[in-house]
ZADO-1210 file (C-alpha; in nm, 4 decimals, padded with zeros to 6 digits):
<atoms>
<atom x="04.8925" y="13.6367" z="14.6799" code="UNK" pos="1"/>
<atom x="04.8122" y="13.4244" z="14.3649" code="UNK" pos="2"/>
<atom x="04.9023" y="13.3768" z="14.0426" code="UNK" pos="3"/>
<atom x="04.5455" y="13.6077" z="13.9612" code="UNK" pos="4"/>
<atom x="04.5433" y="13.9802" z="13.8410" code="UNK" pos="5"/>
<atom x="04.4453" y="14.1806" z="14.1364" code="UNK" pos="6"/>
<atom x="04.0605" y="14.3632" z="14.1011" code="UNK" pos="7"/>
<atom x="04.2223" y="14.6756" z="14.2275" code="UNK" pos="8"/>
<atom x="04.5980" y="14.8061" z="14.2589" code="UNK" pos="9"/>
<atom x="04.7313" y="15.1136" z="14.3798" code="UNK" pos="10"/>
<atom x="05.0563" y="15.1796" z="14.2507" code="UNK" pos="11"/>
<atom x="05.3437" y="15.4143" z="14.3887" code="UNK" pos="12"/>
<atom x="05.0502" y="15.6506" z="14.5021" code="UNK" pos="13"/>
<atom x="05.1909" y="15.9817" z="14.6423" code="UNK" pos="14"/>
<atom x="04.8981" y="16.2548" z="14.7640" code="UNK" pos="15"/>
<atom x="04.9780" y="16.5457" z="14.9789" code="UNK" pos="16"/>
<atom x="04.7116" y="16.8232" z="15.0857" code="UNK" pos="17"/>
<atom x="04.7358" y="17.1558" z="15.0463" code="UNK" pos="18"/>
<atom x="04.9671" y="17.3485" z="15.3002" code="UNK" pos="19"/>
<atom x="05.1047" y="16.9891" z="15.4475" code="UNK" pos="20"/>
<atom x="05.4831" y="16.9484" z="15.4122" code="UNK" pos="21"/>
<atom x="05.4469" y="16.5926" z="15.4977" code="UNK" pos="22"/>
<atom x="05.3137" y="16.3834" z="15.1966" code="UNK" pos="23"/>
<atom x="04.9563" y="16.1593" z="15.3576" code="UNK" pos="24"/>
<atom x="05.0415" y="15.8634" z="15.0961" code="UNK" pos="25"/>
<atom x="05.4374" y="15.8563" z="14.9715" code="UNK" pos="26"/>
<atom x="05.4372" y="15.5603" z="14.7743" code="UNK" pos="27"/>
<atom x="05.1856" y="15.3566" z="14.8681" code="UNK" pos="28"/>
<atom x="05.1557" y="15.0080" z="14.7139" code="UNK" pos="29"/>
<atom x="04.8005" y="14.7760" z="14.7264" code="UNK" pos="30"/>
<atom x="04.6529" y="14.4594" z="14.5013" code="UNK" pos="31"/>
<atom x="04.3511" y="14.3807" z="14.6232" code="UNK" pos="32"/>
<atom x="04.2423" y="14.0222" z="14.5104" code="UNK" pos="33"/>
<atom x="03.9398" y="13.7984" z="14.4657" code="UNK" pos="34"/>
<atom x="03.8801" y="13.5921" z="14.7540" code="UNK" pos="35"/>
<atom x="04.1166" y="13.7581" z="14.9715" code="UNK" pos="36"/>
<atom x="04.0813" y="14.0247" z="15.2706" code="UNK" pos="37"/>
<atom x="04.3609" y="14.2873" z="15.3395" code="UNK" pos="38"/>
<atom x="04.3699" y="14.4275" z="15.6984" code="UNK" pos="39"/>
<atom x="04.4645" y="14.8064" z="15.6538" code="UNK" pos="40"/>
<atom x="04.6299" y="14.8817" z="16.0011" code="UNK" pos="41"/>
<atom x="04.7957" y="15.2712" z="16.0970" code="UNK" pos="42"/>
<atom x="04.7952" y="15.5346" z="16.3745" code="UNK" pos="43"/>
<atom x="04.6375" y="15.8097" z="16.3327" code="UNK" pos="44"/>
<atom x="04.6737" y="15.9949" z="16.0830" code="UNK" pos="45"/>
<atom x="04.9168" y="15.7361" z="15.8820" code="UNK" pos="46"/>
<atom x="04.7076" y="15.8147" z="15.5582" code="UNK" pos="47"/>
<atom x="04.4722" y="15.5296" z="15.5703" code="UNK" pos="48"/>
<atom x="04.1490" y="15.7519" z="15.4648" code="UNK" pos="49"/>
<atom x="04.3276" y="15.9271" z="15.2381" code="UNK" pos="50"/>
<atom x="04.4425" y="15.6158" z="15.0625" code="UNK" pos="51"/>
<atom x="04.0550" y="15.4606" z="15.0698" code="UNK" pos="52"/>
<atom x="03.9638" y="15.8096" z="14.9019" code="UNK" pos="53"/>
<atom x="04.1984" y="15.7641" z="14.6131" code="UNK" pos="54"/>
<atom x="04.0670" y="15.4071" z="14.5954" code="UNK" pos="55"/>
<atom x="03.7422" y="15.5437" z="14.5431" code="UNK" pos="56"/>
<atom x="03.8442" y="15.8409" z="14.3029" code="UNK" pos="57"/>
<atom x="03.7407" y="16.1487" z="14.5755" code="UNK" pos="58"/>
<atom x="04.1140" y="16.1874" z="14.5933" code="UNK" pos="59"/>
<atom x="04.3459" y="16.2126" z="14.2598" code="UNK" pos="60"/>
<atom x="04.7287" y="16.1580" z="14.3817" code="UNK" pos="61"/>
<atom x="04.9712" y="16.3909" z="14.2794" code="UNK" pos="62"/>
<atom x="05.1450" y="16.0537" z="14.1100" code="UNK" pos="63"/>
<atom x="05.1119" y="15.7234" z="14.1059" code="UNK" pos="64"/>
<atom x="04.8030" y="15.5235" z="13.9816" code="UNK" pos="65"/>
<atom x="04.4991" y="15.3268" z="14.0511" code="UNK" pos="66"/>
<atom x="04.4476" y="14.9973" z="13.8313" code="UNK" pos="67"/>
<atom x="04.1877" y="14.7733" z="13.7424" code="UNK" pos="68"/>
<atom x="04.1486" y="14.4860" z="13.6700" code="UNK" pos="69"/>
<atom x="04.1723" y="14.5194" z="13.2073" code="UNK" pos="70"/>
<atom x="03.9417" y="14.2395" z="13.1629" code="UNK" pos="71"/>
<atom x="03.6372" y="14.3778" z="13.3501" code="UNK" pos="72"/>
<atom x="03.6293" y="14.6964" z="13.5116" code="UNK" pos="73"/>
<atom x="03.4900" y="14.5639" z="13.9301" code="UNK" pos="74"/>
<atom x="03.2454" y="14.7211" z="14.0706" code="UNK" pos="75"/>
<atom x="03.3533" y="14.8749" z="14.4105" code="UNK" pos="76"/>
<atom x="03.1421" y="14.9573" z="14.6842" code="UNK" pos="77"/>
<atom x="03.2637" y="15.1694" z="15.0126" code="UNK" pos="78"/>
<atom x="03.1412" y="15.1412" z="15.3713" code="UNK" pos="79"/>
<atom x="03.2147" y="15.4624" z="15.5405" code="UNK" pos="80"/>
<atom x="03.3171" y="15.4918" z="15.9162" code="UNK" pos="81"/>
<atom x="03.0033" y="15.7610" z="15.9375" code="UNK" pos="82"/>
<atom x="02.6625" y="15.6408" z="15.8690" code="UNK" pos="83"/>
<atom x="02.6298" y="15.6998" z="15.5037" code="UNK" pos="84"/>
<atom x="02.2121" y="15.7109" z="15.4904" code="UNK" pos="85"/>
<atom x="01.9175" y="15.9193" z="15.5548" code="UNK" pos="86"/>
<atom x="01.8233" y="15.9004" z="15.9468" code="UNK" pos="87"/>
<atom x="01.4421" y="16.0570" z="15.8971" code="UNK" pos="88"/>
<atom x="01.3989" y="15.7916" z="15.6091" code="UNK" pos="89"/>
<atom x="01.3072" y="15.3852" z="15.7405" code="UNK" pos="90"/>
<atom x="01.5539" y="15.0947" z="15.7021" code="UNK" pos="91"/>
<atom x="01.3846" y="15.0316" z="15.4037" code="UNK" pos="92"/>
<atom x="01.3133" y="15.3267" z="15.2488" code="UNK" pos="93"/>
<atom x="01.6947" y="15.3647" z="15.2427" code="UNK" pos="94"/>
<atom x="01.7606" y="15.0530" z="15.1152" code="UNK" pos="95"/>
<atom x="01.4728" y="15.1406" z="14.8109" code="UNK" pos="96"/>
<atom x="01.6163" y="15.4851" z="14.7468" code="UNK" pos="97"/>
<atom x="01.9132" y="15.3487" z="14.6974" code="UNK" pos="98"/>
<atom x="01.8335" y="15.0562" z="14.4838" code="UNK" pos="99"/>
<atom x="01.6245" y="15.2729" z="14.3157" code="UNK" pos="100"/>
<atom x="01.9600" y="15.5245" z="14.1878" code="UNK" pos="101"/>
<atom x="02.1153" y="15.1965" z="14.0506" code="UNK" pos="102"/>
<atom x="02.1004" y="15.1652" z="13.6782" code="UNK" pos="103"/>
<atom x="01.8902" y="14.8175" z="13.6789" code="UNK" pos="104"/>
<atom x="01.5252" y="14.7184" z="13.5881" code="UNK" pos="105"/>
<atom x="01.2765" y="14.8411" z="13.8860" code="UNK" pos="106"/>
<atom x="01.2214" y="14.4737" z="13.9709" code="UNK" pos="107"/>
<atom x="01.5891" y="14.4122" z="14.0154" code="UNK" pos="108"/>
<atom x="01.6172" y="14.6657" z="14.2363" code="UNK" pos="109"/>
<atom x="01.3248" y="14.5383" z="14.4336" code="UNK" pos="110"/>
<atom x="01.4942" y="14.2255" z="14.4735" code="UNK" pos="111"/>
<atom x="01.8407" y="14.3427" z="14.5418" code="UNK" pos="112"/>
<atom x="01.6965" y="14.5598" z="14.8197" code="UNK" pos="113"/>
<atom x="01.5165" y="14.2920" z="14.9755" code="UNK" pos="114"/>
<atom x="01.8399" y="14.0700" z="14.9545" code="UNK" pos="115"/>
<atom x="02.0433" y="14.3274" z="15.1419" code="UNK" pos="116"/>
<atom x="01.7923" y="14.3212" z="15.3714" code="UNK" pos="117"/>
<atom x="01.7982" y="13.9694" z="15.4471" code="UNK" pos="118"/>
<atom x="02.1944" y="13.9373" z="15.4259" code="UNK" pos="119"/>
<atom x="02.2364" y="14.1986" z="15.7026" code="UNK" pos="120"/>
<atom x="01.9329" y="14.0533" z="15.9166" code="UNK" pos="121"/>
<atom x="01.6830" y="14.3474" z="15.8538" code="UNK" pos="122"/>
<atom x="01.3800" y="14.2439" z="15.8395" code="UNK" pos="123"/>
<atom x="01.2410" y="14.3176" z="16.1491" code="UNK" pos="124"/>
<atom x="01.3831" y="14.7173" z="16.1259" code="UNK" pos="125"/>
<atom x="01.2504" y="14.7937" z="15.7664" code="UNK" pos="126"/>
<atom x="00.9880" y="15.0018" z="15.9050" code="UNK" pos="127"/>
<atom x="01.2260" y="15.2180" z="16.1596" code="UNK" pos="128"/>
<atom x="01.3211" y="15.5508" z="16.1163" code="UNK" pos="129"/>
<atom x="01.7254" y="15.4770" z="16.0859" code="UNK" pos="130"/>
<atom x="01.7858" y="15.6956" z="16.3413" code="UNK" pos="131"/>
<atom x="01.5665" y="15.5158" z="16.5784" code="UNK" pos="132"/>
<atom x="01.7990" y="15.2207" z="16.5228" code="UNK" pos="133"/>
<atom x="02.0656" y="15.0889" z="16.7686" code="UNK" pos="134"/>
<atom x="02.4168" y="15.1666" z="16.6564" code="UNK" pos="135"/>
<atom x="02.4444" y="14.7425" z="16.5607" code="UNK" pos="136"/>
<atom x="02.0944" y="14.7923" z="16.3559" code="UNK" pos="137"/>
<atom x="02.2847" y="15.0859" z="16.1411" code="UNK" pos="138"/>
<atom x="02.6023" y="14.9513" z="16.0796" code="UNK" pos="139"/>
<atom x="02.4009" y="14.6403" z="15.9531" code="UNK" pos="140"/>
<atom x="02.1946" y="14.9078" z="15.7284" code="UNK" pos="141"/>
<atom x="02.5368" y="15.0985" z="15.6340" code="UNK" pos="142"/>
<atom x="02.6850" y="14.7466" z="15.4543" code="UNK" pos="143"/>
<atom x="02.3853" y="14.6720" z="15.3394" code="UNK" pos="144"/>
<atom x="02.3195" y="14.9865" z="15.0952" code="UNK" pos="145"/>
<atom x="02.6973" y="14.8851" z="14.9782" code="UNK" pos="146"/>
<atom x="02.5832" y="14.5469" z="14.9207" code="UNK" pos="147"/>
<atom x="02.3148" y="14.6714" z="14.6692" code="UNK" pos="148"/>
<atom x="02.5700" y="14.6857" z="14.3956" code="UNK" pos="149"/>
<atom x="02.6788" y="14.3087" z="14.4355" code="UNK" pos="150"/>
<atom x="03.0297" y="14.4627" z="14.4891" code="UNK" pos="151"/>
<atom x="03.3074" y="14.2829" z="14.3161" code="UNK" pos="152"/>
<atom x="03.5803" y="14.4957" z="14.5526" code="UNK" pos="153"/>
<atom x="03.4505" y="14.5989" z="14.9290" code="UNK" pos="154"/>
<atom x="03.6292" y="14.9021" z="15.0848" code="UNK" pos="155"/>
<atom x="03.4952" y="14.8734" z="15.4905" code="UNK" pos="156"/>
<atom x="03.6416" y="15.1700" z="15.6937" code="UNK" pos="157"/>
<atom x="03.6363" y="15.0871" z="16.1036" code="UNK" pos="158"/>
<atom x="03.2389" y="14.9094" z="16.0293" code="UNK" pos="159"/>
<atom x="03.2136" y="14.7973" z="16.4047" code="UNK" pos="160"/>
<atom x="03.2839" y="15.1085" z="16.5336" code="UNK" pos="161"/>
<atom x="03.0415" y="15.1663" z="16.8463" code="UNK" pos="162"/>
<atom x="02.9044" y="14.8119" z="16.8168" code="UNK" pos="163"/>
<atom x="02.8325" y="14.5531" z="17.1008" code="UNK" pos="164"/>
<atom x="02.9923" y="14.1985" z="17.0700" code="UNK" pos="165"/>
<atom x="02.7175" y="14.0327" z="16.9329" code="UNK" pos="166"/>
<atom x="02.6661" y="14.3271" z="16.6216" code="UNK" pos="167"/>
<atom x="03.0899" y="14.2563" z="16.5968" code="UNK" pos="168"/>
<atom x="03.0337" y="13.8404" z="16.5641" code="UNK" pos="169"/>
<atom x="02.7943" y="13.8957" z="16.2436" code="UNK" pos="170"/>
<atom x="02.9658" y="14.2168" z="16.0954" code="UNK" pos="171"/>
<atom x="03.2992" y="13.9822" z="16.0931" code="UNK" pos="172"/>
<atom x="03.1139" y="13.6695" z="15.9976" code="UNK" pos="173"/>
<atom x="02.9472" y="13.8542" z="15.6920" code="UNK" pos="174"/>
<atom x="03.3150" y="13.9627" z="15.5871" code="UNK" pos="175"/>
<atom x="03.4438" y="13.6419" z="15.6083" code="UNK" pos="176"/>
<atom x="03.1347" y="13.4879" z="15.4051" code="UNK" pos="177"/>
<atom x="03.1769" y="13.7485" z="15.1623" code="UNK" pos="178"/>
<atom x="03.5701" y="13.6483" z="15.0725" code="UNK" pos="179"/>
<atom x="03.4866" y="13.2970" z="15.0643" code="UNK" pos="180"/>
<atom x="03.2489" y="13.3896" z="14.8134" code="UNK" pos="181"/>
<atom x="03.5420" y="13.5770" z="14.6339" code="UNK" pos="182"/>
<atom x="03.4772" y="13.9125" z="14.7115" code="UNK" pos="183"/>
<atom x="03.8361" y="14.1327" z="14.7432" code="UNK" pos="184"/>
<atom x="03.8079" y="14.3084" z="15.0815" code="UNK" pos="185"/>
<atom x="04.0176" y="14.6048" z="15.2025" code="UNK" pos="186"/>
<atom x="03.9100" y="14.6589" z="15.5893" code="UNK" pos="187"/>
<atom x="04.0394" y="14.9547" z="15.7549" code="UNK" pos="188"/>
<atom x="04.0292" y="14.9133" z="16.1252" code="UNK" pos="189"/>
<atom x="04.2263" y="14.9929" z="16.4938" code="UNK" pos="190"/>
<atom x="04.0737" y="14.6577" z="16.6559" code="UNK" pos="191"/>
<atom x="04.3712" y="14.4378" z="16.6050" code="UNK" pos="192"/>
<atom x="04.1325" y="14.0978" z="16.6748" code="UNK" pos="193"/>
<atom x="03.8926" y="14.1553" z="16.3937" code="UNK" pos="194"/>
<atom x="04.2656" y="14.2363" z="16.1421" code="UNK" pos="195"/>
<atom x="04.3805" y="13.8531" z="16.2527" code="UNK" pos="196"/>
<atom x="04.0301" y="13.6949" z="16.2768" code="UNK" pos="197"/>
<atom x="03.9103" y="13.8005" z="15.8883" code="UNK" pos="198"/>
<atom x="04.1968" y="13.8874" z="15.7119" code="UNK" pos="199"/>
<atom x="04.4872" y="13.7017" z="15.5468" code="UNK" pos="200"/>
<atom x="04.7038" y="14.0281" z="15.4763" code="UNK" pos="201"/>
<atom x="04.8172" y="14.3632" z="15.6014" code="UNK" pos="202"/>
<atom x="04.9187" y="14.6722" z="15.4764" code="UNK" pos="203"/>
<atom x="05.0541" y="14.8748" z="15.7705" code="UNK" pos="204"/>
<atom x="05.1200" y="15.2495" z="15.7328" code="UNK" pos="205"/>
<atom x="05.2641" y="15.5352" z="15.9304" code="UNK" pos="206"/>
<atom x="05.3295" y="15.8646" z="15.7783" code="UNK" pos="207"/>
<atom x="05.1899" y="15.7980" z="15.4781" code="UNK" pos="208"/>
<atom x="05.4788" y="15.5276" z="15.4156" code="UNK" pos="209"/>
<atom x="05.3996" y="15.1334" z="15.3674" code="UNK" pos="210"/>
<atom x="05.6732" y="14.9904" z="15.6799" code="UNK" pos="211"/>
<atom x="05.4774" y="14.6116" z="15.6543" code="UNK" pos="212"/>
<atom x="05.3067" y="14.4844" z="15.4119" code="UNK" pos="213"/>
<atom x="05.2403" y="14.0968" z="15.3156" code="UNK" pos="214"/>
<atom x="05.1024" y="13.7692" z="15.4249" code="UNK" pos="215"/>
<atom x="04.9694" y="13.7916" z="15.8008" code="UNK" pos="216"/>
<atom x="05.1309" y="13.4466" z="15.8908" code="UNK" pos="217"/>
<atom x="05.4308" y="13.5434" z="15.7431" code="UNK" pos="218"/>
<atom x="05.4839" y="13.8574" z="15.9021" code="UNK" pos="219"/>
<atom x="05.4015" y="13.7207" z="16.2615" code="UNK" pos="220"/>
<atom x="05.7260" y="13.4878" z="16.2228" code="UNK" pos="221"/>
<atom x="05.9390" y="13.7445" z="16.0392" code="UNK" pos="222"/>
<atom x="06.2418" y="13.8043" z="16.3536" code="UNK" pos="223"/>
<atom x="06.2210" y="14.1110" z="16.5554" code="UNK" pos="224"/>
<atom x="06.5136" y="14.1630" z="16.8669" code="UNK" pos="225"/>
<atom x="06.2782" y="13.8946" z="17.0882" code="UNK" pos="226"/>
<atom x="06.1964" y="13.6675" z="16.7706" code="UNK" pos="227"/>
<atom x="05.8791" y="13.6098" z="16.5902" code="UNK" pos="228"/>
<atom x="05.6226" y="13.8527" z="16.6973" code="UNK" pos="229"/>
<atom x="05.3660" y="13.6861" z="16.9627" code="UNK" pos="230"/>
<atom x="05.0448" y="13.8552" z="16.7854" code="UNK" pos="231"/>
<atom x="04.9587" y="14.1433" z="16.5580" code="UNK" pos="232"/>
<atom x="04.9438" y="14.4047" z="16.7754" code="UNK" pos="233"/>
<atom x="05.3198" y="14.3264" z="16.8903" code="UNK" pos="234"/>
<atom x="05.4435" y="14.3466" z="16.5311" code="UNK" pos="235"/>
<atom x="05.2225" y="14.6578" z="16.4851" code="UNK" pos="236"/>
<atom x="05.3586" y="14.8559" z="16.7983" code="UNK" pos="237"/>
<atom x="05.7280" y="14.7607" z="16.6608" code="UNK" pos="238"/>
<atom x="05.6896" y="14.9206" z="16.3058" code="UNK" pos="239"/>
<atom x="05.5288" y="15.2361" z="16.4615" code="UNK" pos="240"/>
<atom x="05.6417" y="15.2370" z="16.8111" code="UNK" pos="241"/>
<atom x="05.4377" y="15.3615" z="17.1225" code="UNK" pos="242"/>
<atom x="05.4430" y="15.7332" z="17.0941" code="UNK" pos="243"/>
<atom x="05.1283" y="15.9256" z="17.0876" code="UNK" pos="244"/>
<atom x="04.9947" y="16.0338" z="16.7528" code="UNK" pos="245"/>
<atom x="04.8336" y="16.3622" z="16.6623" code="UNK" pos="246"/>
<atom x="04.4638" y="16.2756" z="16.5056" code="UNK" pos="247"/>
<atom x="04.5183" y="16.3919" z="16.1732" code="UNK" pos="248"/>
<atom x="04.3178" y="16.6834" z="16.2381" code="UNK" pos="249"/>
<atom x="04.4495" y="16.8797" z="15.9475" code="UNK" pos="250"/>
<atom x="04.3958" y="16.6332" z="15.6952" code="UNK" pos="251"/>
<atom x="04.0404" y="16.6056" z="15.8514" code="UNK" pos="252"/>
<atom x="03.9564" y="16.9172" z="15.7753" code="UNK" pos="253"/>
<atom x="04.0695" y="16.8764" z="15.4661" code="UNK" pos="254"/>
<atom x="03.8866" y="16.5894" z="15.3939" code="UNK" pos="255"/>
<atom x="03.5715" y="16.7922" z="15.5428" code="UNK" pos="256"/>
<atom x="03.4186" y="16.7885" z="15.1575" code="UNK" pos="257"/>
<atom x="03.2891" y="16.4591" z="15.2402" code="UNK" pos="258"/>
<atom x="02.9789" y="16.5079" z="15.4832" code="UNK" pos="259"/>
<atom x="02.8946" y="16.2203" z="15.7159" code="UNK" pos="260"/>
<atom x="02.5870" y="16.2798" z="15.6720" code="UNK" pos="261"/>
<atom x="02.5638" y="16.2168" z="15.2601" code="UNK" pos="262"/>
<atom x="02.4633" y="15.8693" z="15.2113" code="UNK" pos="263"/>
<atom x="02.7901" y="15.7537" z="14.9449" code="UNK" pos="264"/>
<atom x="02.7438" y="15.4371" z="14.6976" code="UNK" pos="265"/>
<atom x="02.6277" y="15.3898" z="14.3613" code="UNK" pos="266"/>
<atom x="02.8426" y="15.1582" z="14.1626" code="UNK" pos="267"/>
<atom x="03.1451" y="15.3289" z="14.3485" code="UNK" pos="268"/>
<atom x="03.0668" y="15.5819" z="14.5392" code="UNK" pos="269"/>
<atom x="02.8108" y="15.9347" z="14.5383" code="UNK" pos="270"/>
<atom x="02.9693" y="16.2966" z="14.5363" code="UNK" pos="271"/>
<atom x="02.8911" y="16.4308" z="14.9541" code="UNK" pos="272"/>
<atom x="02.7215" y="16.7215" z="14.9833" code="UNK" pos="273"/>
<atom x="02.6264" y="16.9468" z="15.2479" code="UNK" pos="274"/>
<atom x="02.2450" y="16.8856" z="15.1670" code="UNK" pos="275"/>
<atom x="02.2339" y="16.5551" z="15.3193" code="UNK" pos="276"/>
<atom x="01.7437" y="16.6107" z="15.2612" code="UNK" pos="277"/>
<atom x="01.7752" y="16.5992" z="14.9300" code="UNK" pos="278"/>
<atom x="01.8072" y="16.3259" z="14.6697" code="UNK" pos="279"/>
<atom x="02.0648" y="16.3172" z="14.3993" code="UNK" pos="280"/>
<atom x="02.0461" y="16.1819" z="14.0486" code="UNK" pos="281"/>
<atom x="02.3274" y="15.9926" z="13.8749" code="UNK" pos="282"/>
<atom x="02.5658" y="16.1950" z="13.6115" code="UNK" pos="283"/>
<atom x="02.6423" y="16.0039" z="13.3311" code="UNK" pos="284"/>
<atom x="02.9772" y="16.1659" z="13.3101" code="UNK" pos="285"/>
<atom x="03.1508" y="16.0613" z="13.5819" code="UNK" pos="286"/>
<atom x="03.5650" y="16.0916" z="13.4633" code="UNK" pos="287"/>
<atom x="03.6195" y="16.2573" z="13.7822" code="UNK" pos="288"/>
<atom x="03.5427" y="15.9774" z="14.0076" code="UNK" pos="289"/>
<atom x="03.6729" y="15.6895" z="13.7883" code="UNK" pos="290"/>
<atom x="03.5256" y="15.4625" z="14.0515" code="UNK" pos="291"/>
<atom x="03.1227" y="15.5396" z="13.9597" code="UNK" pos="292"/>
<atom x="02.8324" y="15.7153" z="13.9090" code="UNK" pos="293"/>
<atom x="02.8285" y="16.0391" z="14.0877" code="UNK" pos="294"/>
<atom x="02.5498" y="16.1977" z="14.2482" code="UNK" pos="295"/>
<atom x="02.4267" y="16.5902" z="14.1777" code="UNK" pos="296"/>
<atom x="02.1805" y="16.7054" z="14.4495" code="UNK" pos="297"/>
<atom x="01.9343" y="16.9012" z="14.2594" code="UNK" pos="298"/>
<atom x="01.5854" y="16.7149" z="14.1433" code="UNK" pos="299"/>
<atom x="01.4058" y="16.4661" z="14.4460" code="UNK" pos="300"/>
<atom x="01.3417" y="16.5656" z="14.7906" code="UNK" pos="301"/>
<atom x="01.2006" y="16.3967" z="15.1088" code="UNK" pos="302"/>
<atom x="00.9366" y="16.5093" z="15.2227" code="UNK" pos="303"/>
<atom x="00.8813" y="16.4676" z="15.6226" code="UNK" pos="304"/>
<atom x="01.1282" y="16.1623" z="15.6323" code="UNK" pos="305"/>
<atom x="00.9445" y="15.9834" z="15.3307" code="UNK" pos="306"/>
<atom x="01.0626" y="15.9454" z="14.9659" code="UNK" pos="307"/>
<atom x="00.8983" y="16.1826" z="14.7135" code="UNK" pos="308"/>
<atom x="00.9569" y="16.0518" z="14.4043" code="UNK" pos="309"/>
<atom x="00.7002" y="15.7473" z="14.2825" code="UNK" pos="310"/>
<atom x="00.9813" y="15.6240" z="14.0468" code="UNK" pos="311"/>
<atom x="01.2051" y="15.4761" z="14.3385" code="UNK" pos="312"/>
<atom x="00.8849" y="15.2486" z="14.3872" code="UNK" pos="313"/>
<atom x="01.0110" y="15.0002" z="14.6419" code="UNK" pos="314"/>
<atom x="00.9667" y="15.0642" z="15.0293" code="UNK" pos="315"/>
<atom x="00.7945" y="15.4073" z="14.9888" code="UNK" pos="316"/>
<atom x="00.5205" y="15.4322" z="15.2964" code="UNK" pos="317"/>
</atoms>
């Protein structure tokens, strides 16, 4: 892309469940840059979850690596497809409780909570239950907790899902403010519109194999039998062709250890857990998730949808 170091780069990643024949990554390549979003485009089941996991460390590939950048490790946030917060706790608890797991001052957290609020238009919501909220209201609240950590790398997986137009117009503008701003963006999506309108590369994958990757422009005008491709979704239906895909079911359930119903994201991401009412704590020792502080669900718990622990401070009702 640039002369730059990427922030993140997967290299040669290979990562095959148990019981599968067919590898879900076989030598996956991915730099992720500053300033620059990467469209990450597949049919079902062409390993694009399973390569966001590795990203994020739930996933260690059988071989192959993920680098960062030497000079400062980036912080990376992730914005699951599933709605990754509490729904009996307010827009705001949610935004405290997680502020509050960061390891910064109280007052920065305060601040940084009340910043994600205002980025992703909030304000008016702070004091509704999140699962009172329209599905546009908690995608809005689902980047937001990922904005928290001022991420230096921004992993979105499918974040309009089940959004109306206008929710779709502010989740892309936000992306597109947030590259300008140099944030590397990796956005995992099926809506070819939203791939061409934010981003300025692609990885494309079926099978678990890379079969485009590169410069968006450049791709588009790369020859096919009818010459340069008239749009994205052209050049996507010739790498993969039109037949029907299974859903990845068994790599689903495979994946099943992370609940959609565990809010993720703490400089990286949060271990899921089945317990989605109580409150975790960071572990210090996080080697198995090289991407961040994990979370252990054992001390804090809500208590009729509202936070029980005085030390998370901000938004508590």
């Amino acid at each position: 892309m640039t002369g730059e170091l990427p922030l993140v780069s997967a290299e040669k990643l290979v990562y095959r469940y148990p019981e599968q024949s067919e590898a879900a990554l076989d030598g996956v390549d991915l730099q992720l840059m500053r300033g620059h979003a990467v469209g990450l485009l597949g049919p079902n089941g062409s390993g694009k979850s399973t390569l966001i996991n590795v990203l994020i460390g739930l996933r260690t590939p059988q071989s192959g690596a993920v680098v960062y950048a030497a000079q400062k490790r980036p912080t990376v946030a992730w914005v699951p497809q599933d709605y990754a917060f509490y729904p009996e706790l307010t827009c705001q608890e949610n935004l405290a409780l997680f502020a509050g797991m960061l390891d910064i001052p109280r007052g920065e957290a305060i601040a940084r909570a009340e910043r994600a609020a205002a980025d992703c238009v909030l304000q008016e919501f702070l004091d509704r239950r999140a699962k009172h909220c329209s599905g546009g209201v908690r995608r809005r609240l689902n980047l937001a907790i990922a904005l928290l950590q001022r991420p230096d790398v921004l992993l979105l997986d499918e974040p309009t899902a089940g959004v109306d137009p206008q929710s779709r117009a502010f989740l892309l503008d936000r992306v597109r403010e947030f590259v300008s701003h140099g944030t590397a963006v990796l956005y995992a999506t099926h809506y070819m519109e939203e791939v061409s309108a934010v981003c300025s590369h692609i990885l494309l994958l079926d099978h678990g194999r890379v079969v485009a990757s590169g410069d968006l422009g450049s791709l588009l005008l790369t020859p096919s039998h009818n010459g340069p491709f008239h749009n994205l979704e052209q050049l996507f239906m010739h790498y993969t062709n039109r037949r029907l895909r299974n859903s990845g079911a068994a790599h689903v359930l495979a994946s099943s250890t992370t609940s959609t119903a565990t809010p993720l994201g703490c400089k990286g991401v949060a271990a899921a857990t089945s317990q989605p009412a109580r409150i975790g704590r960071p572990v210090r020792d996080a080697s198995a998730l090289p991407v961040g502080n994990v979370f252990h669900v054992e001390e804090h718990t809500c208590r009729n949808g509202r936070i029980a622990d005085d030390r998370l401070g901000a938004g508590r009702r």
